[in-house]
PyMOL CGO cylinders between C-alpha atoms (Angstrom):
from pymol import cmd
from pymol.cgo import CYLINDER

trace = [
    CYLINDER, 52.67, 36.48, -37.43, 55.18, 36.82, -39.62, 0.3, 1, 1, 1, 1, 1, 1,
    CYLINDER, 55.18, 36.82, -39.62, 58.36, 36.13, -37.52, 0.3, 1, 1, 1, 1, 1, 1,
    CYLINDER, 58.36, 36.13, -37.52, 56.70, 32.79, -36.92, 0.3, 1, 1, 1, 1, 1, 1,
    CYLINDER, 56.70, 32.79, -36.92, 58.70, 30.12, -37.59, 0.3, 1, 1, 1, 1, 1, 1,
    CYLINDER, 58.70, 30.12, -37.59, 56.63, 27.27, -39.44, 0.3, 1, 1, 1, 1, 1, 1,
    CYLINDER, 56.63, 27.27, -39.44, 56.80, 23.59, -40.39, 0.3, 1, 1, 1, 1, 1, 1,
    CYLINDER, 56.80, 23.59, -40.39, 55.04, 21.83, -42.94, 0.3, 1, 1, 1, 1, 1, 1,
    CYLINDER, 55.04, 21.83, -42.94, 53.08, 18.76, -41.73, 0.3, 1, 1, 1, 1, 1, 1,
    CYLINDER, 53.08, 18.76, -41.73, 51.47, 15.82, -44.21, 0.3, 1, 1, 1, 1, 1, 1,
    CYLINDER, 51.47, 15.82, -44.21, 48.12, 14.81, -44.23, 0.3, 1, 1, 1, 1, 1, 1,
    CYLINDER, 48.12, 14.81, -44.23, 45.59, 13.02, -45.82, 0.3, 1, 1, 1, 1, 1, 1,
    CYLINDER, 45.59, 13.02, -45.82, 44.01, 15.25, -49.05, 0.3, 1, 1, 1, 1, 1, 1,
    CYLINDER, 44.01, 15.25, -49.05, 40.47, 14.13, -47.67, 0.3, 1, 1, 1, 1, 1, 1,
    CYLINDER, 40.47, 14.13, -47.67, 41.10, 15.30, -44.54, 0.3, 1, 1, 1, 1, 1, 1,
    CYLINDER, 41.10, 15.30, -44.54, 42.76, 19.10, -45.72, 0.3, 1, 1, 1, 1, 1, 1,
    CYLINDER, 42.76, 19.10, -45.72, 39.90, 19.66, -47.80, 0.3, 1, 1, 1, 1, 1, 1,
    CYLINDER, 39.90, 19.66, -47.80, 37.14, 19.40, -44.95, 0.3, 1, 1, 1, 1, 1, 1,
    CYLINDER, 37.14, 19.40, -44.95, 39.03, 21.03, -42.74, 0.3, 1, 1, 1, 1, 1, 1,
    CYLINDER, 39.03, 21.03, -42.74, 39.29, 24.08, -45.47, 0.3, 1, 1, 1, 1, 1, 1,
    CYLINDER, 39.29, 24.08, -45.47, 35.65, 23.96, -45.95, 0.3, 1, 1, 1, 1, 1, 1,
    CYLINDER, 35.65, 23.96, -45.95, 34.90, 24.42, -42.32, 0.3, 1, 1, 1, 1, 1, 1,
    CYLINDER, 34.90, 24.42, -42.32, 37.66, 26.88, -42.21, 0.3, 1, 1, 1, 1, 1, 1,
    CYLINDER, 37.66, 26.88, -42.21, 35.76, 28.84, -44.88, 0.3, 1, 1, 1, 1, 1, 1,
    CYLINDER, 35.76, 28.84, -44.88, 32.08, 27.86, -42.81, 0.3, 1, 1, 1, 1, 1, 1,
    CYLINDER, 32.08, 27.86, -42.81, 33.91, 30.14, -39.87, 0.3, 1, 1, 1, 1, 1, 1,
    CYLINDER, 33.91, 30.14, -39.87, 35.25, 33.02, -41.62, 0.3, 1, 1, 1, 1, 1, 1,
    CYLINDER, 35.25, 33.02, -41.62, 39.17, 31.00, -40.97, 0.3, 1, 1, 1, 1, 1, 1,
    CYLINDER, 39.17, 31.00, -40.97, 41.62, 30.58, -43.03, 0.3, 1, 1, 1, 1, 1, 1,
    CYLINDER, 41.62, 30.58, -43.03, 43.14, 26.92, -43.00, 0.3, 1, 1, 1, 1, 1, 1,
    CYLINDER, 43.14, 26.92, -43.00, 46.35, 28.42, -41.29, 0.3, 1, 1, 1, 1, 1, 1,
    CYLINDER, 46.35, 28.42, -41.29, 43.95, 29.66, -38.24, 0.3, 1, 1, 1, 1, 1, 1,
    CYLINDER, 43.95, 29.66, -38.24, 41.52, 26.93, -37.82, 0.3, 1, 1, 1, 1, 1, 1,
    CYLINDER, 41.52, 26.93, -37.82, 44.65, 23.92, -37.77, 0.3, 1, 1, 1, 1, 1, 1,
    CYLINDER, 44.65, 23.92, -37.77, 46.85, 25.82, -35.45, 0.3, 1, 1, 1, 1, 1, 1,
    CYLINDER, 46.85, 25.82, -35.45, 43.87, 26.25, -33.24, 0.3, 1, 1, 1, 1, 1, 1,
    CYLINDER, 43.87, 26.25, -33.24, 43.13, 22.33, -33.64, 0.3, 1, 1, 1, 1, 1, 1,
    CYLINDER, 43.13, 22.33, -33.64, 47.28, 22.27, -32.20, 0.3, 1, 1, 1, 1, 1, 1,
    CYLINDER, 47.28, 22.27, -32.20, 46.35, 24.67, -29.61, 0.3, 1, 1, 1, 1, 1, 1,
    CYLINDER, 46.35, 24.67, -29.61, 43.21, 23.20, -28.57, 0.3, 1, 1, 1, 1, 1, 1,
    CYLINDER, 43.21, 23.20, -28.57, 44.96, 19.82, -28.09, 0.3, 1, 1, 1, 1, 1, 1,
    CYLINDER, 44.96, 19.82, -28.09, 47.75, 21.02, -26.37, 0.3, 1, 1, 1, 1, 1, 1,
    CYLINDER, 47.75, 21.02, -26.37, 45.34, 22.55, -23.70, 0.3, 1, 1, 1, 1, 1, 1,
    CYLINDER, 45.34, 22.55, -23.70, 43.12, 19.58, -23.25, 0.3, 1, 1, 1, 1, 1, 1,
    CYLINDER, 43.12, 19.58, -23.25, 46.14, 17.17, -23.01, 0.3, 1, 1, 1, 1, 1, 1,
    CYLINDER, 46.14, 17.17, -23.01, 47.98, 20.10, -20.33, 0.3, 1, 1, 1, 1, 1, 1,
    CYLINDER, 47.98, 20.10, -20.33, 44.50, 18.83, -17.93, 0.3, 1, 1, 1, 1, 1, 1,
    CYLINDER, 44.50, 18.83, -17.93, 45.12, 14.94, -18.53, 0.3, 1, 1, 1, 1, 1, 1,
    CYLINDER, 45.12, 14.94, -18.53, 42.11, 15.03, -20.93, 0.3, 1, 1, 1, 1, 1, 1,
    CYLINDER, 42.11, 15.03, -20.93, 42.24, 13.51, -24.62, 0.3, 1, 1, 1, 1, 1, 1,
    CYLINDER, 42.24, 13.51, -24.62, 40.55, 15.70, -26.88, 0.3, 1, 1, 1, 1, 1, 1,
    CYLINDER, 40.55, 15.70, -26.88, 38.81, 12.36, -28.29, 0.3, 1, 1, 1, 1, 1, 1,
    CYLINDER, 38.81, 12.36, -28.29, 36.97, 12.03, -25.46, 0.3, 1, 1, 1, 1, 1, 1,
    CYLINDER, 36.97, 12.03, -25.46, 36.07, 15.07, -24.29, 0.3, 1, 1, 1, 1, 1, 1,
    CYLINDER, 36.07, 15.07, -24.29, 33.89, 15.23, -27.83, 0.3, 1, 1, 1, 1, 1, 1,
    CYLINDER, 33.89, 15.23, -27.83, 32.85, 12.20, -26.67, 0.3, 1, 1, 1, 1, 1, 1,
    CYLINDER, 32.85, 12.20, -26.67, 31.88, 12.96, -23.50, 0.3, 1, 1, 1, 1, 1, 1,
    CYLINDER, 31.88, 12.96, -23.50, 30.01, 16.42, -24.57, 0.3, 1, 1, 1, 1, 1, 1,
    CYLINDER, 30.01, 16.42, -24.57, 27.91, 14.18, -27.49, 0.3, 1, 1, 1, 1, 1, 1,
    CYLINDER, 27.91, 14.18, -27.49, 26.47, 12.12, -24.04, 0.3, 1, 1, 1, 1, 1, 1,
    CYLINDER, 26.47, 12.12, -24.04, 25.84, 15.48, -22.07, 0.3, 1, 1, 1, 1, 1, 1,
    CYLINDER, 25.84, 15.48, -22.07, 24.11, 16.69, -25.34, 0.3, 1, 1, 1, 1, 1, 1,
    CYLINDER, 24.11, 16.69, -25.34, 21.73, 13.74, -25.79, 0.3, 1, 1, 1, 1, 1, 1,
    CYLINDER, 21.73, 13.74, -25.79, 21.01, 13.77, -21.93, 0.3, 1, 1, 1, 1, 1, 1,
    CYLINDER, 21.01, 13.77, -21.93, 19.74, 17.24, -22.79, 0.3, 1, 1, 1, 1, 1, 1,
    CYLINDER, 19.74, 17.24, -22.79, 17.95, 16.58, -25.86, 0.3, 1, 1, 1, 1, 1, 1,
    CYLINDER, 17.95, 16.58, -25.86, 16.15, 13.67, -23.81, 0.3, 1, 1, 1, 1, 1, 1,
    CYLINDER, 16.15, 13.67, -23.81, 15.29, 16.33, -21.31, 0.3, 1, 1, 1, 1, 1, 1,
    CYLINDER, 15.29, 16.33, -21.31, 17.33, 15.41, -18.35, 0.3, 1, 1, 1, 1, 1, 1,
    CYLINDER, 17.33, 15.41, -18.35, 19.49, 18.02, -16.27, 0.3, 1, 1, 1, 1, 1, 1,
    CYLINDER, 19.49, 18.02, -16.27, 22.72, 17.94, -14.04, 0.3, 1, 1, 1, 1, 1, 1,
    CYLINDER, 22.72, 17.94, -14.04, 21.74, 17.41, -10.52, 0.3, 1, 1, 1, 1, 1, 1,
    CYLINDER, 21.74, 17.41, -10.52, 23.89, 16.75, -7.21, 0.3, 1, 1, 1, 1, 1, 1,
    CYLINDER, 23.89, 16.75, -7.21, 23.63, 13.37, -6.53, 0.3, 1, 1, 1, 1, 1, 1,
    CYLINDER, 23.63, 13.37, -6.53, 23.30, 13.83, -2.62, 0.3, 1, 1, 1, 1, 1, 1,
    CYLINDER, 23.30, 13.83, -2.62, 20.47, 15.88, -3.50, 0.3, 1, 1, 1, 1, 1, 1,
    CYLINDER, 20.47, 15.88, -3.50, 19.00, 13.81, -5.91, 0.3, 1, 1, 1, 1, 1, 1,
    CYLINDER, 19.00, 13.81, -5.91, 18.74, 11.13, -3.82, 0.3, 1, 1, 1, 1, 1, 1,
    CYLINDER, 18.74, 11.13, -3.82, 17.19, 13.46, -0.78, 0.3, 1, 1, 1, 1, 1, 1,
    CYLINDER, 17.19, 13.46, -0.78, 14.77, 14.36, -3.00, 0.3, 1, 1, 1, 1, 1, 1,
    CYLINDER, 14.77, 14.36, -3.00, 12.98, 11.25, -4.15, 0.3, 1, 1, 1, 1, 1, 1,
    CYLINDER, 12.98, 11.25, -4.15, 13.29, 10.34, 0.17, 0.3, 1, 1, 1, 1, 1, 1,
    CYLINDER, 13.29, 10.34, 0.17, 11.42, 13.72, 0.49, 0.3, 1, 1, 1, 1, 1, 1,
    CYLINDER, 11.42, 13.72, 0.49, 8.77, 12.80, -2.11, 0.3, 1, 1, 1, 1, 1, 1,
    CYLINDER, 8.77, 12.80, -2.11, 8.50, 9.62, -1.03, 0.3, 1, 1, 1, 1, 1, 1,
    CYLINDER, 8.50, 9.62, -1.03, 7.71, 10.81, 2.50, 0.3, 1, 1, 1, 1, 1, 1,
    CYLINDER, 7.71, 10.81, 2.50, 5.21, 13.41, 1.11, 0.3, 1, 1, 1, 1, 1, 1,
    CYLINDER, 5.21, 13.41, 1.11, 3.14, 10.94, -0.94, 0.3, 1, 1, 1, 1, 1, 1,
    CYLINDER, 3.14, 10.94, -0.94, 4.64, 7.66, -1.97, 0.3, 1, 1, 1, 1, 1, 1,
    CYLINDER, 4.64, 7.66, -1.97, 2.17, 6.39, -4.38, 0.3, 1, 1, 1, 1, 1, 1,
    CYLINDER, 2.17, 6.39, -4.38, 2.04, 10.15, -6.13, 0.3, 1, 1, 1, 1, 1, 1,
    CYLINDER, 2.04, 10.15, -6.13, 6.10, 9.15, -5.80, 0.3, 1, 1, 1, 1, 1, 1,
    CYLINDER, 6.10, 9.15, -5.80, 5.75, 6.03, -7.54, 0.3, 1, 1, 1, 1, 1, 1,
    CYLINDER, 5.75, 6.03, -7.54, 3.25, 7.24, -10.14, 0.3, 1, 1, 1, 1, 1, 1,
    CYLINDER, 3.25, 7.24, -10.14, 5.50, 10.40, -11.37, 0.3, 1, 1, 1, 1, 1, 1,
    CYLINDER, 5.50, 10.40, -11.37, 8.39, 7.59, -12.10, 0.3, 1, 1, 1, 1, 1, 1,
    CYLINDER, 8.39, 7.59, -12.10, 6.20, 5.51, -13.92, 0.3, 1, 1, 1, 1, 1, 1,
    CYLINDER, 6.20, 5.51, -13.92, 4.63, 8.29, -15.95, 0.3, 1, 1, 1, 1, 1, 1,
    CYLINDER, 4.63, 8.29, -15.95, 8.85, 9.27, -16.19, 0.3, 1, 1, 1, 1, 1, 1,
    CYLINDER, 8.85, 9.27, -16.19, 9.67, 5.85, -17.47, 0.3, 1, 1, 1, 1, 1, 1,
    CYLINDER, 9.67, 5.85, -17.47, 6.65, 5.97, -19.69, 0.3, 1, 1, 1, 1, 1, 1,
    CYLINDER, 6.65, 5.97, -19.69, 7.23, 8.98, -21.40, 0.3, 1, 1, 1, 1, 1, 1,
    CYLINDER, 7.23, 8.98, -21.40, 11.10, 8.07, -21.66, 0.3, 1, 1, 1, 1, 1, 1,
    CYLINDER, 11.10, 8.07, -21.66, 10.57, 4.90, -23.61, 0.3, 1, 1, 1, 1, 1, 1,
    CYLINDER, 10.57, 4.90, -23.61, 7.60, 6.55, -26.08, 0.3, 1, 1, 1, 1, 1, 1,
    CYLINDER, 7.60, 6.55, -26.08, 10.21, 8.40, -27.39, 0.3, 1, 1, 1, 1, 1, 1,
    CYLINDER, 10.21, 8.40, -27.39, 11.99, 5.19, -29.00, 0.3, 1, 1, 1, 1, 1, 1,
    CYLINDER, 11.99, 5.19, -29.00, 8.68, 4.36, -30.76, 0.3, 1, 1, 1, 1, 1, 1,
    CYLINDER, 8.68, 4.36, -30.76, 8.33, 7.34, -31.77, 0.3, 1, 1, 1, 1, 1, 1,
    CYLINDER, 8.33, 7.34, -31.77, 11.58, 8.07, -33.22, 0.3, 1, 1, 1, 1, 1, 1,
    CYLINDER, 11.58, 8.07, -33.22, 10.96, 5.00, -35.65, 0.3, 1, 1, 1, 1, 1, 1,
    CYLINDER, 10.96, 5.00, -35.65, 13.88, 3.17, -33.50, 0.3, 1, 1, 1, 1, 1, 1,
    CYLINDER, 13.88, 3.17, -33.50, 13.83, -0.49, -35.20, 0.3, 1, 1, 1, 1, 1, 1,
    CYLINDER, 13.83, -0.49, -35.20, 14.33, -2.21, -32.02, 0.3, 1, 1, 1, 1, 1, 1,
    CYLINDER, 14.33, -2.21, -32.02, 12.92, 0.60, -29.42, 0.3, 1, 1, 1, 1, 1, 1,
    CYLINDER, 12.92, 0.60, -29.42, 13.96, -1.87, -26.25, 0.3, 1, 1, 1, 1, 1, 1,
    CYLINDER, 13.96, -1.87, -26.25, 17.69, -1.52, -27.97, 0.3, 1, 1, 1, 1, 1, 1,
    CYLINDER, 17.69, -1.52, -27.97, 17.59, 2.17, -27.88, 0.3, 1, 1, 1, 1, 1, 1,
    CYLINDER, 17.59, 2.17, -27.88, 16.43, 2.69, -24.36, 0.3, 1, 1, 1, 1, 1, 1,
    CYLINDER, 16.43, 2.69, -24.36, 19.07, -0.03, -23.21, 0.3, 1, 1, 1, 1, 1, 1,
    CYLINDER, 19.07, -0.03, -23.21, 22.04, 2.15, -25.05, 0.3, 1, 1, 1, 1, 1, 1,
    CYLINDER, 22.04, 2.15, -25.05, 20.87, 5.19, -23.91, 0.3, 1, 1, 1, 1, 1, 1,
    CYLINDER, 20.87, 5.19, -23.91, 20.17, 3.83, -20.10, 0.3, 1, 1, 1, 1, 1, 1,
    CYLINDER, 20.17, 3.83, -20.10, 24.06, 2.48, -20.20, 0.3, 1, 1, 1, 1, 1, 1,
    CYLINDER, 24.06, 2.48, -20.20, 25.60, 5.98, -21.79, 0.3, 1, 1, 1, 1, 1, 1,
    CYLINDER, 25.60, 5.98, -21.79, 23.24, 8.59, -19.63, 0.3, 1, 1, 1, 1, 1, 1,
    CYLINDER, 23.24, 8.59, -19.63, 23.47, 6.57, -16.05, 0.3, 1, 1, 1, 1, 1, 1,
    CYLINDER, 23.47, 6.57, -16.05, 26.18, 7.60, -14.10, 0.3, 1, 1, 1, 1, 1, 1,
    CYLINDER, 26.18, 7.60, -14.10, 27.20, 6.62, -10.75, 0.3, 1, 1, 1, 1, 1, 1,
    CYLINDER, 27.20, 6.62, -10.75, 25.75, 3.28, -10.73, 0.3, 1, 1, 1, 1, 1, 1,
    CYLINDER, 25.75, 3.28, -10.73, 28.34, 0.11, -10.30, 0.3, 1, 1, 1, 1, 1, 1,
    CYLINDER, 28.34, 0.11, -10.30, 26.19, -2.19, -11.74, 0.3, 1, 1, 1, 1, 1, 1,
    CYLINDER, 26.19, -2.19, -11.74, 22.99, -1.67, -14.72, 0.3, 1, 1, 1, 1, 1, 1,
    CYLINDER, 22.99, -1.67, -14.72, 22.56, -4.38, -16.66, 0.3, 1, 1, 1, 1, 1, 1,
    CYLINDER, 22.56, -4.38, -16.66, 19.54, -5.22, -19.34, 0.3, 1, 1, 1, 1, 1, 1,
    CYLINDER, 19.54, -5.22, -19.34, 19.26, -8.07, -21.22, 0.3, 1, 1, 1, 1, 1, 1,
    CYLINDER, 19.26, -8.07, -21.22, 16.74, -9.06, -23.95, 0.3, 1, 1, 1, 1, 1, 1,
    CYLINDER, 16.74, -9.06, -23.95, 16.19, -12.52, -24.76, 0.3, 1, 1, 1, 1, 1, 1,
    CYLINDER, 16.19, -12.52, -24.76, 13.57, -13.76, -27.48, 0.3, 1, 1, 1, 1, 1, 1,
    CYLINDER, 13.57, -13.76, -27.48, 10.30, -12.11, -25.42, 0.3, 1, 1, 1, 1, 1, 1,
    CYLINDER, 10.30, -12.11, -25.42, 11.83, -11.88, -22.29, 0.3, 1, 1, 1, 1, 1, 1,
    CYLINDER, 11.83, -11.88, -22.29, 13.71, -9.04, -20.56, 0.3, 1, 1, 1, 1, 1, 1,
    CYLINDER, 13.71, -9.04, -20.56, 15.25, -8.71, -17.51, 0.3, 1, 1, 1, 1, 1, 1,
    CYLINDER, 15.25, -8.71, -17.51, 16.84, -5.60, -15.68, 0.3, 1, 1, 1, 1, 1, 1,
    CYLINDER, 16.84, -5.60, -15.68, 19.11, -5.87, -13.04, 0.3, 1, 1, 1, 1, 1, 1,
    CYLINDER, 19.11, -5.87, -13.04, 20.42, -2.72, -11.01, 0.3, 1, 1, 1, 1, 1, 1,
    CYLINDER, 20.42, -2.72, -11.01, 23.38, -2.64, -7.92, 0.3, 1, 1, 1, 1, 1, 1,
    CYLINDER, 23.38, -2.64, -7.92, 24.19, 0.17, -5.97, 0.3, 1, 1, 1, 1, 1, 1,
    CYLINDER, 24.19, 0.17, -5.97, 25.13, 0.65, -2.57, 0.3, 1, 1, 1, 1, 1, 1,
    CYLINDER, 25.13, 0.65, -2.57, 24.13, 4.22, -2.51, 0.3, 1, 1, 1, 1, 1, 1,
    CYLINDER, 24.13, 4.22, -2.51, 20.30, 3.51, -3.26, 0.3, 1, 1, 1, 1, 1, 1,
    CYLINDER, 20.30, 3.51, -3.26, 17.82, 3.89, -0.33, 0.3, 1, 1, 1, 1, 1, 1,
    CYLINDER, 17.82, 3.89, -0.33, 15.04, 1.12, -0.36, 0.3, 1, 1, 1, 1, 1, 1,
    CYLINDER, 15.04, 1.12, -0.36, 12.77, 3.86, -1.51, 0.3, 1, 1, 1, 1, 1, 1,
    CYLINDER, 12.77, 3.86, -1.51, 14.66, 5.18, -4.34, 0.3, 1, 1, 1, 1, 1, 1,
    CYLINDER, 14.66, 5.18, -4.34, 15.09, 1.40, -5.57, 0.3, 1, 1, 1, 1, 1, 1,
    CYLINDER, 15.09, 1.40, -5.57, 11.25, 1.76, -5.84, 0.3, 1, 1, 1, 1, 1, 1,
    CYLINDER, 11.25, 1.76, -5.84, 11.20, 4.35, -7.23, 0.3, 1, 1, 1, 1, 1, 1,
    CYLINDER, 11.20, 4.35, -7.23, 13.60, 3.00, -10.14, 0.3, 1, 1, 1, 1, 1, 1,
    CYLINDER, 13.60, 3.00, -10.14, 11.47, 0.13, -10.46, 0.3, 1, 1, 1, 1, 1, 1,
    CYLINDER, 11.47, 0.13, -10.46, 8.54, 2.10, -11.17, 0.3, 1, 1, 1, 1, 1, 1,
    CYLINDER, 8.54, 2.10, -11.17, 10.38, 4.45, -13.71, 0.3, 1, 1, 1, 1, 1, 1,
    CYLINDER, 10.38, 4.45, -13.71, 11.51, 0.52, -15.23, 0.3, 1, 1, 1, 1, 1, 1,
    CYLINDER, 11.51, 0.52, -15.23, 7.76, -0.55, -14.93, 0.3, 1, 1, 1, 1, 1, 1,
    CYLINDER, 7.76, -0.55, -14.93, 6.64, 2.40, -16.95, 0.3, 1, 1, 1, 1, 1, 1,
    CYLINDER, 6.64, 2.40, -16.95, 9.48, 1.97, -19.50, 0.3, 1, 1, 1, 1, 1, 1,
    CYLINDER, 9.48, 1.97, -19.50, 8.96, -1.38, -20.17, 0.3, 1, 1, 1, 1, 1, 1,
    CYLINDER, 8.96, -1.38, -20.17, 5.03, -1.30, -19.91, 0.3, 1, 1, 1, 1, 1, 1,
    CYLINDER, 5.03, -1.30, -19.91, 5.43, 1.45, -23.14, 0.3, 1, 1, 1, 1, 1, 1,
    CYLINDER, 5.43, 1.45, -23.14, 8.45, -0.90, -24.84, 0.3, 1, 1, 1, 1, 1, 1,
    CYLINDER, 8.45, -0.90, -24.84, 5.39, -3.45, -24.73, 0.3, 1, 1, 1, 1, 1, 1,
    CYLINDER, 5.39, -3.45, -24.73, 6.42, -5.71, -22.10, 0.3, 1, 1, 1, 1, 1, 1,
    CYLINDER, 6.42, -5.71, -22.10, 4.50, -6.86, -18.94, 0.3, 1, 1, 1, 1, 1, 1,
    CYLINDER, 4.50, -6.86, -18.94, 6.50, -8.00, -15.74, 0.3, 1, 1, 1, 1, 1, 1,
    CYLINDER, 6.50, -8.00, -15.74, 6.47, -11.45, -14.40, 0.3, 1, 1, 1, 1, 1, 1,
    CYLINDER, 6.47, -11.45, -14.40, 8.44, -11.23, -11.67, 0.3, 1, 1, 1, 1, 1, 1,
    CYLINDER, 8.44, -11.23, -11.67, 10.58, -8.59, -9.74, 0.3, 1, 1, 1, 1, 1, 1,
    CYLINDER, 10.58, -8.59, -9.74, 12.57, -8.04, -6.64, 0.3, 1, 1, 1, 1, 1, 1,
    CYLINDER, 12.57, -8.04, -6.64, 13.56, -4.68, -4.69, 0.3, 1, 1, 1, 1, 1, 1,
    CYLINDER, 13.56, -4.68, -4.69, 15.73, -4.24, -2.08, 0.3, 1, 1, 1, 1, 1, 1,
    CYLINDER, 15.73, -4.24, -2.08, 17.65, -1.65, -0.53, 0.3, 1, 1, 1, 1, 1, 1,
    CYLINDER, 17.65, -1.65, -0.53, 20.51, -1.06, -3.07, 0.3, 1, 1, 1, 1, 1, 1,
    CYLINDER, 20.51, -1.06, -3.07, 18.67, -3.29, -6.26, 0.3, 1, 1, 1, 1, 1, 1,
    CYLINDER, 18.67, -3.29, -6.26, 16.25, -3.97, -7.78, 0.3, 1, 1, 1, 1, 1, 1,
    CYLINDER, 16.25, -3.97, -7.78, 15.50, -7.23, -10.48, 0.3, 1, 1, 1, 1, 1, 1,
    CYLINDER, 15.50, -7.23, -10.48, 13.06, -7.32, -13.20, 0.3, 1, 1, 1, 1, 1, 1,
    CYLINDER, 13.06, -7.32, -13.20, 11.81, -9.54, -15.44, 0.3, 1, 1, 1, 1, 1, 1,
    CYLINDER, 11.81, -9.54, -15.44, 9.36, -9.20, -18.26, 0.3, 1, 1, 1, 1, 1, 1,
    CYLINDER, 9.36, -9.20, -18.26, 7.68, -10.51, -21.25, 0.3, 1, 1, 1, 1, 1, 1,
    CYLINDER, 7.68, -10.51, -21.25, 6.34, -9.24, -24.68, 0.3, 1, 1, 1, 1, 1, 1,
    CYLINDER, 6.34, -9.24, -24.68, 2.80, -8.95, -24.61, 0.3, 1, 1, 1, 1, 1, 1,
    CYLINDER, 2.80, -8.95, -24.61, 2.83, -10.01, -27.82, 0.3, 1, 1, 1, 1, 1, 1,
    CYLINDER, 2.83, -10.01, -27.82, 2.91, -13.54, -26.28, 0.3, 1, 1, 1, 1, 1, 1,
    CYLINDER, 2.91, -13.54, -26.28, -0.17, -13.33, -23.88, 0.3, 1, 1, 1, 1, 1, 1,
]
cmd.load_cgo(trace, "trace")
């Protein structure tokens, strides 16, 4: 260390003193934990990835987690629901909707102002893969749309139930809907109104 050659940087005092506090949190001294910070962001930009987002990034793969979902092979995934589907398809078709069901309690339970809100943000950060997911709340109505090429006319079922259960928990009761291989199309209302 000591034939290091060193250069004295500026930054905010707000900043410095945070960083010296966590420092102190991990047994660092300020020296070790900012040239670590350097060092750290020198390797993540040497792979083409901005430390800013792979924070972000690992804050999405930690709420998947906490909301109890796993990393799965999409190939597989896909077989899978066929293979249910072909074992049972109404036991198929009930497991999503219990899915979707107990999914969607957990915004009402959480205390979650607007609990349709929630499970639309975390829908849009946790789905991957699919070109086109888009829900939309209007007054009492909702709809759901989902496109993708890649979804079997039995896994857009199967979607649709895990929706049906969502949105039956959210407190919403479907007026109309529309599967087809690669989408699916619901809409609902509160059932507050009825």
């Amino acid at each position: 260390m000591g034939n290091e050659k060193r250069k004295t940087f500026v930054a905010r005092d707000d900043l410095l003193s945070k960083l010296n506090e966590i420092a102190k949190l991990n047994g660092k001294s300020l020296y070790e934990t900012v040239n670590e910070i350097f060092e750290l962001t020198i390797h993540a930009n040497s792979k083409g990835i901005m430390l800013k987002d792979a924070i972000a990034e690992q804050g999405i793969l930690n709420k998947a987690k906490d909301k109890g979902m796993i990393l799965a092979l999409e190939s597989l995934w896909f077989d899978m629901a066929d293979i249910c589907n072909g074992a049972s398809k109404s036991e198929a078709l009930k497991a999503w909707n219990a899915a979707g069901t107990w999914f969607a309690r957990r915004y009402a339970a959480e205390g979650i102002l607007d609990p349709f809100q929630g499970f639309k943000e975390d829908l849009l950060l946790l789905t991957w893969g699919v070109p086109e997911l888009a829900l939309h709340k209007k007054g009492n109505e909702v709809q759901i749309r989902v496109i993708s090429p890649k979804f079997s006319e039995i896994y857009s079922q199967l979607l649709s139930s895990f929706m049906e259960g969502a949105l039956d928990e959210l407190g919403y009761q479907i007026s109309d809907k529309e599967i087809l291989r690669g989408s699916l199309r619901i809409n609902a209302l509160s059932k507050k109104m009825h």
